[in-house]
C-alpha positions in Angstrom: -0.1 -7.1 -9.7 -1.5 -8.9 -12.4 -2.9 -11.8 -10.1 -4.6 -9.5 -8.4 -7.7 -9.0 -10.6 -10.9 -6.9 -10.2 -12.9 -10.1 -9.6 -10.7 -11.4 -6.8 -11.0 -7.7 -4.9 -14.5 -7.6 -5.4 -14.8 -10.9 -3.8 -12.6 -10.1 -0.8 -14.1 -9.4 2.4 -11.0 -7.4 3.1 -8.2 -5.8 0.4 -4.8 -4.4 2.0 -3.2 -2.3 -0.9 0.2 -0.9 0.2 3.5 0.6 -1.6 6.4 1.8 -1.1 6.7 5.7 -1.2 8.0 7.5 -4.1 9.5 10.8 -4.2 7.1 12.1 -1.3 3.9 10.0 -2.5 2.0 6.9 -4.4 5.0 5.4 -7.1 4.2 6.7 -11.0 5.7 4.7 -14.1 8.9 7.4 -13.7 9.6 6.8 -10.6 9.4 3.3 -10.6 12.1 3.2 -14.0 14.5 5.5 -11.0 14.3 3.0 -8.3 14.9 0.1 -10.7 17.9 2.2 -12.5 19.1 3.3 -8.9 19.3 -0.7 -7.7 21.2 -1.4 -11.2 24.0 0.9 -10.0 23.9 0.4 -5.9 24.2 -3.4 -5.1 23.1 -2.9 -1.8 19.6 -2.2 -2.9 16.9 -4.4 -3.7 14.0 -4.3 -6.0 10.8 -6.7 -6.2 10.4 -8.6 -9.3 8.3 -6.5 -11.9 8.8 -3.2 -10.1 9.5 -1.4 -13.4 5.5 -2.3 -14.2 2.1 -1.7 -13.5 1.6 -0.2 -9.9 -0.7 0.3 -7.2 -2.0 3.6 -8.9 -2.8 1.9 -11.8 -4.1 -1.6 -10.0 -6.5 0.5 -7.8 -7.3 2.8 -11.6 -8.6 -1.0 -12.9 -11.1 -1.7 -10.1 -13.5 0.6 -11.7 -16.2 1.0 -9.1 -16.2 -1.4 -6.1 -18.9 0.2 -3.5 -18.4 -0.6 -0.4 -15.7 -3.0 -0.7 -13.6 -2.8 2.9 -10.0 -2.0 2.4 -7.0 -0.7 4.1 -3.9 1.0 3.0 -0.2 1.4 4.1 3.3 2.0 2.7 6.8 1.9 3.5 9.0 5.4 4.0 12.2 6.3 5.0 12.0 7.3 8.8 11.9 11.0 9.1 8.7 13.4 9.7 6.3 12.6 7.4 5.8 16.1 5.8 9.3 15.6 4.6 9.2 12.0 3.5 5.7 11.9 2.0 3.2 9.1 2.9 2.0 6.5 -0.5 -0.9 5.0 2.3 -2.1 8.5 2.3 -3.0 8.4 -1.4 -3.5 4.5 -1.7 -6.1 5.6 0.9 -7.0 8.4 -1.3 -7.8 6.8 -4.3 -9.4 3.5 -2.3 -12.0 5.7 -1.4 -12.8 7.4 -4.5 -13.1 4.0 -6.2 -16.0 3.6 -3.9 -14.1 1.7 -0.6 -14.8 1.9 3.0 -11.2 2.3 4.8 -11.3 0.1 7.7 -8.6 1.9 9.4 -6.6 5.0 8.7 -3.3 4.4 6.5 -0.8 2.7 8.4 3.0 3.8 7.8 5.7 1.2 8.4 9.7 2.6 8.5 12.9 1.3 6.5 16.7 2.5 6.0 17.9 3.2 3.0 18.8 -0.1 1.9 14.7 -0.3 2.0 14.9 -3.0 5.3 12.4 -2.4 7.5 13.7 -1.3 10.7 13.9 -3.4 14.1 10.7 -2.4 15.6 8.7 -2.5 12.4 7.9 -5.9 12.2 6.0 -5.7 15.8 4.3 -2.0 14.4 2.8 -4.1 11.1 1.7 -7.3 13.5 -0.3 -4.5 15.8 -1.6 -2.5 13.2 -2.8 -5.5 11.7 -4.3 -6.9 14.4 -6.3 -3.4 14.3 -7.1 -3.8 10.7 -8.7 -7.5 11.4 -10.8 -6.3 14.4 -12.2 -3.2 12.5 -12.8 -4.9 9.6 -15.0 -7.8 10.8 -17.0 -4.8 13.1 -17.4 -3.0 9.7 -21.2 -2.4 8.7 -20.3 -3.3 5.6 -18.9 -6.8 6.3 -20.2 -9.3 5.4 -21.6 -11.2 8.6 -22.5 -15.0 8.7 
């Protein structure tokens, strides 16, 4: 997270924040200090480098202001109805906005297992939804057109 400064998002034509999701929603200081604990006792679990640290709640808190910045959001969740996993890309989306960003598509929502691997079909879901994400983003108003 630190690399990804307030300067360098400002200057994007696009930002794609997304996060893992925590206890039905966007990962808090507690929650991350659980999943790293919970990896330290299950081997079969994995957990980024630094995942005990700053997240995307805070990260998006440093922007400050950015109007009219184009950005996107998504997350990873267990597979199950949303309303009883939770969705982080719902609040990533959430508090993109209210720091002033124009969502170039609606929170997308990609599935693992419980190991936190995405599942089989996942990887084609991210490529599509993606491929969304670029076209809506260079049709955006707010882009910035040569």
């Amino acid at each position: 997270m630190a690399e990804a400064t307030k300067d360098l998002a400002t200057d994007a034509d696009l930002v794609v924040c997304g996060a893992p999701t925590h206890i039905h929603g966007l990962s808090r200081p507690r929650t991350r200090r659980m999943a790293v604990d919970g990896a330290q006792r299950d081997p079969s679990l994995e957990v980024a480098p630094g995942a005990d640290g700053p997240g995307v709640r805070e990260w998006i808190g440093s922007l400050g202001h950015v109007d009219g910045l184009i950005a996107a959001a998504f997350d990873t969740r267990i597979d199950g109805p949303a309303f009883m996993t939770g969705r982080a890309g719902m609040a990533i989306a959430r508090q993109l906005r209210r720091h002033g960003c124009t969502l170039a598509v609606a929170p997308g929502s990609f599935l693992v297992d419980k190991q936190n691997h995405l599942l089989a079909d996942q990887p084609a879901r991210a490529k599509s939804w993606g491929a969304t994400l670029a076209v809506a983003a260079v049709m955006s108003p707010t882009h910035p057109h040569p």
